[in-house]
C-alpha positions as CSV (number, residue, x, y, z in Angstrom):
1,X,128.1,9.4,-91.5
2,X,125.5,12.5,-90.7
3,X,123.2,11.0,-93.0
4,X,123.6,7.7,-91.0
5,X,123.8,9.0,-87.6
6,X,120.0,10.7,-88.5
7,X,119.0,7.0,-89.6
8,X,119.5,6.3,-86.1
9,X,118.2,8.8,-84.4
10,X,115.1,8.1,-86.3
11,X,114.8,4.3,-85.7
12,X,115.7,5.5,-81.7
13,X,112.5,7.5,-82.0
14,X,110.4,4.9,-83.3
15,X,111.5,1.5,-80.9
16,X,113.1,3.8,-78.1
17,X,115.3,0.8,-77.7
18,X,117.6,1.2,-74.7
19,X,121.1,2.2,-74.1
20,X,123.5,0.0,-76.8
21,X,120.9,-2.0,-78.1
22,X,119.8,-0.2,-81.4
23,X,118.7,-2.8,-84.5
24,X,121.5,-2.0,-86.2
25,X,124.7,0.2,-85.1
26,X,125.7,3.2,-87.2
27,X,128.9,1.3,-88.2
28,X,127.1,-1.4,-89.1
29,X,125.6,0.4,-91.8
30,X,128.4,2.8,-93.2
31,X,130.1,-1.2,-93.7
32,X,127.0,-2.6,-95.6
33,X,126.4,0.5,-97.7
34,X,130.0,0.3,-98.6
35,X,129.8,-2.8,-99.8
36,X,126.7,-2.6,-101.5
37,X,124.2,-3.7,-99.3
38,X,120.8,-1.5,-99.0
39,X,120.9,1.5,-97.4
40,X,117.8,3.9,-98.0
41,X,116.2,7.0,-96.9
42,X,112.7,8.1,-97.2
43,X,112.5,12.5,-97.1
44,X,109.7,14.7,-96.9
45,X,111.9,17.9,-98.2
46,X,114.7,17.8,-95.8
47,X,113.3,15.6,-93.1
48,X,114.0,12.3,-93.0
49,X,110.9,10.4,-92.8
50,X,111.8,6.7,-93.0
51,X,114.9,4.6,-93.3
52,X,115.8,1.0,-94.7
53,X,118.3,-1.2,-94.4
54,X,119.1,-4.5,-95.9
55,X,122.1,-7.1,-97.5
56,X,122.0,-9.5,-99.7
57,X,120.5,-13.0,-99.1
58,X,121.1,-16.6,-100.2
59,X,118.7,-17.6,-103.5
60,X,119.1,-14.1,-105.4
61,X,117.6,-12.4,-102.3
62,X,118.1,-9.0,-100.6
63,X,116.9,-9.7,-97.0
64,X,115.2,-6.1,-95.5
65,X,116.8,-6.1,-92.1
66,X,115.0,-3.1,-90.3
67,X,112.4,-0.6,-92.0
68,X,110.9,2.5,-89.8
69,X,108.6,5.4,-90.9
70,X,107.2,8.8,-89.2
71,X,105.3,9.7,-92.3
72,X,102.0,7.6,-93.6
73,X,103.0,6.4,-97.2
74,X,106.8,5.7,-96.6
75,X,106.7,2.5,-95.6
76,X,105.3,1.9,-98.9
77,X,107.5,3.9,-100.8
78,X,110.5,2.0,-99.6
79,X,109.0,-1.2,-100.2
80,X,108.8,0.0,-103.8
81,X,112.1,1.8,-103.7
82,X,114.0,-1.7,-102.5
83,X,111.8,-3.7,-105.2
84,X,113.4,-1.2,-107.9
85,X,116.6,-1.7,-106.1
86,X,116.5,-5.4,-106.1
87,X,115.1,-5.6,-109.6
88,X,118.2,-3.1,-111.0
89,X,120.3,-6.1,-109.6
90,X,118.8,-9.2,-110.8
91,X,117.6,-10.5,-107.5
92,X,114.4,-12.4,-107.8
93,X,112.4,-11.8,-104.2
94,X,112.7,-9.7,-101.2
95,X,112.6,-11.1,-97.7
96,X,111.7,-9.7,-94.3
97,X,110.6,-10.9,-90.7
98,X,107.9,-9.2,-89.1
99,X,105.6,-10.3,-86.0
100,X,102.4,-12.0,-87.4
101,X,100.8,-10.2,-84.2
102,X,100.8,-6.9,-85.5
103,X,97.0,-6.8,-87.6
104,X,98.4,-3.8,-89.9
105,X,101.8,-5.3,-90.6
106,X,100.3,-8.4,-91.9
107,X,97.5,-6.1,-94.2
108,X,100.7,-4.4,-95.2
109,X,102.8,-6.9,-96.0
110,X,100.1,-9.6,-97.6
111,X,97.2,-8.1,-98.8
112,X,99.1,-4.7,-100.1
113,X,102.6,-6.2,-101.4
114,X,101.4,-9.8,-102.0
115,X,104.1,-11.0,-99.8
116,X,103.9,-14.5,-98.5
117,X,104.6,-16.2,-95.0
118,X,107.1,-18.8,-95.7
119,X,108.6,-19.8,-92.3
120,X,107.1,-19.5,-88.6
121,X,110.0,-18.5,-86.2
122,X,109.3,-18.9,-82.9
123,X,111.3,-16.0,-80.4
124,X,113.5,-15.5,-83.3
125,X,115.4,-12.5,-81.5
126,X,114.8,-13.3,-78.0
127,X,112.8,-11.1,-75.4
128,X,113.3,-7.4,-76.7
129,X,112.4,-4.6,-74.2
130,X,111.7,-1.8,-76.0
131,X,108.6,0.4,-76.2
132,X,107.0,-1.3,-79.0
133,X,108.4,-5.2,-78.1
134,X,107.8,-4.6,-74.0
135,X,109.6,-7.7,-73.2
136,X,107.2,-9.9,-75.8
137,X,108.5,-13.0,-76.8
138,X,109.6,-12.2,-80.8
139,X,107.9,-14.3,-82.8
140,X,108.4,-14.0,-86.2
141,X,107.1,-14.5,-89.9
142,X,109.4,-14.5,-92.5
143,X,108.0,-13.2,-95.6
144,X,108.8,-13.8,-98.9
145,X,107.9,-11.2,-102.0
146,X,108.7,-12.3,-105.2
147,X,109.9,-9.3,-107.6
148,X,108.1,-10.6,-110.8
149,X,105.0,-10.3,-109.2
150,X,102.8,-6.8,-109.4
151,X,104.3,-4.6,-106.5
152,X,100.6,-3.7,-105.3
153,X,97.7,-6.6,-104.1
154,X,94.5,-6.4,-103.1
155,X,92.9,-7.6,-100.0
156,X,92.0,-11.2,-101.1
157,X,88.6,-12.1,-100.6
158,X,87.6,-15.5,-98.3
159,X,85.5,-18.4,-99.9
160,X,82.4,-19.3,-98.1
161,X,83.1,-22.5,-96.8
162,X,85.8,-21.0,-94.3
163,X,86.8,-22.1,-90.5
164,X,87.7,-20.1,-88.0
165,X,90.8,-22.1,-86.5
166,X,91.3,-18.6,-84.2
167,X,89.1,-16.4,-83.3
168,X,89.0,-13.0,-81.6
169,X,86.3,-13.4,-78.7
170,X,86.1,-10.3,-76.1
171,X,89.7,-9.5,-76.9
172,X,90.7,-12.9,-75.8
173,X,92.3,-16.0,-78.5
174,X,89.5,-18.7,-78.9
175,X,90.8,-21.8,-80.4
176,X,88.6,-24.3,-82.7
177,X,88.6,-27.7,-84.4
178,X,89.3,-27.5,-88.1
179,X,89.3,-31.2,-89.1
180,X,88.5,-31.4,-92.7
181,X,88.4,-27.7,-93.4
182,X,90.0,-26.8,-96.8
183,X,90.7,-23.0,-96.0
184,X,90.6,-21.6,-92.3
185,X,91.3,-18.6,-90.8
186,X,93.6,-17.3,-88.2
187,X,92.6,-13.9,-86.1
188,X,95.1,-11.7,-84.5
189,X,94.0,-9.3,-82.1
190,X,93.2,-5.6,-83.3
191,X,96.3,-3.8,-81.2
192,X,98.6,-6.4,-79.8
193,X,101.1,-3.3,-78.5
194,X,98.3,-1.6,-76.8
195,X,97.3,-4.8,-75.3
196,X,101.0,-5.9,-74.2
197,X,100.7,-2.6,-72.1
198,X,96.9,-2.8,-70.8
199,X,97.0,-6.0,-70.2
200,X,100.1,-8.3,-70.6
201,X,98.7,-11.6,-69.8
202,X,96.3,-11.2,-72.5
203,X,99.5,-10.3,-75.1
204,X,101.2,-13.5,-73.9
205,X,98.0,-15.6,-74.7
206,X,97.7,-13.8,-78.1
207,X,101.3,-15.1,-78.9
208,X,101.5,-19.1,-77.4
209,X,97.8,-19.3,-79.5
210,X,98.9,-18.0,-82.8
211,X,102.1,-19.4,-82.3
212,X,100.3,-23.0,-81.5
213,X,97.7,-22.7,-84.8
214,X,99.3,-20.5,-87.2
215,X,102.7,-21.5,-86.3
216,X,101.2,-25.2,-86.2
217,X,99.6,-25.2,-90.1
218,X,102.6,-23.7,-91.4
219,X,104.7,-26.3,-89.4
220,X,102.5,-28.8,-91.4
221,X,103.2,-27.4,-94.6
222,X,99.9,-25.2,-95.1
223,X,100.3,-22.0,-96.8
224,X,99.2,-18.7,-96.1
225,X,98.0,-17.3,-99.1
226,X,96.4,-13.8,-98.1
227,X,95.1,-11.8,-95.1
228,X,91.7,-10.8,-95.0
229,X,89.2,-7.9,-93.5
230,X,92.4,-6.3,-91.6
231,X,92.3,-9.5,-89.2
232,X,92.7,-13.1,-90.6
233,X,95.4,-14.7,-91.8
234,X,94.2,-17.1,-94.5
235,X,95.2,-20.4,-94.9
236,X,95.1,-23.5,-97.8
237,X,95.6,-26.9,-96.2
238,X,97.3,-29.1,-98.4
């Protein structure tokens, strides 16, 4: 319970989400580790530097619930830590949501790991208020990351006869017409949590616009196969 209640305080520290509303309770997860669910700590000697927590998911899955780090590289670690986890267990993939908005989640989580979008949720956990959140709308991708797969990607690169479905004009979402395009691209802005606090009308636009034309393709079936330069989300059109 120590070890857990320092879990906390450390996800506290990163979302500085209010008064009884942390992403998972203490309890919560002395039950899951219990019952063999993921439970995970990242330490720099004694200091806890990250934490993980997850449970197992339909289709041979563990599902990665919450992941926080204070220390570049443990994000990465844990990834790789859960993959050894998963793979020990004969699960086949790893899933996770994350919000499409954030430019160095995605990079993370597609170009690095060679995840994959498979579901657009729109506000899948409601209006959050904490510092990183600030009352957004939670829009979600659910990512998939399939175990026999190399555990490290590179940024893909983009063929040349790309369209820009959403681009990144003076900070602001610019939609275009993609009729016919095999592979377009989708921006997201370069810090969405900076912008939600500098200017929140601009955040909301980010979110109905990549929500409308990311959220759309994958709606249609289209898959997001990579994330390139740091900014676009690339995507195949069936």
């Amino acid at each position: 319970m120590a070890e857990l209640e320092r879990v906390d305080a450390l996800f506290d520290d990163i979302w500085q989400f209010g008064p009884g509303a942390p992403p998972i309770t203490i309890e919560l997860m002395r039950a899951l580790s219990h019952a063999g669910g993921y439970v995970a700590g990242a330490f720099d000697g004694e200091r806890l530097v990250g934490a993980s927590v997850g449970f197992l998911a339909a289709g041979r899955a563990l599902h990665s619930h919450v992941t926080g780090a204070t220390l570049r590289g443990a994000g990465l670690e844990l990834k790789l830590h859960q993959r050894r986890w998963a793979l020990e267990r004969g699960l086949e993939r790893i899933t996770w949501t994350y919000d499409p908005l954030v430019r160095r989640n995605a990079h993370f989580n597609l170009a690095k790991l060679g995840a994959r979008p498979v579901e657009y949720l729109p506000c899948f956990y409601g209006v959050l208020d904490d510092a990183i959140n600030q009352g957004d709308e939670t829009d979600r991708l659910l990512a998939s990351w399939p175990l026999a797969a190399p555990p490290v990607r590179a940024d893909r690169p983009v063929p040349d006869d790309v369209v820009v479905a959403l681009a990144d004009e003076g900070g602001r979402p610019v939609t275009a017409s993609v009729a016919g395009a095999r592979t377009v691209l989708v921006a997201v802005p370069e810090d969405v949590e900076g912008l939600r606090r500098a200017d929140p009308g601009a955040g909301k636009a980010w979110r109905h616009a990549v929500r409308e034309v990311l959220g759309g393709l994958m709606a249609e079936g289209h898959a997001v196969t990579g994330f390139s330069g740091k900014r676009y989300y690339v995507v195949e059109r069936a």
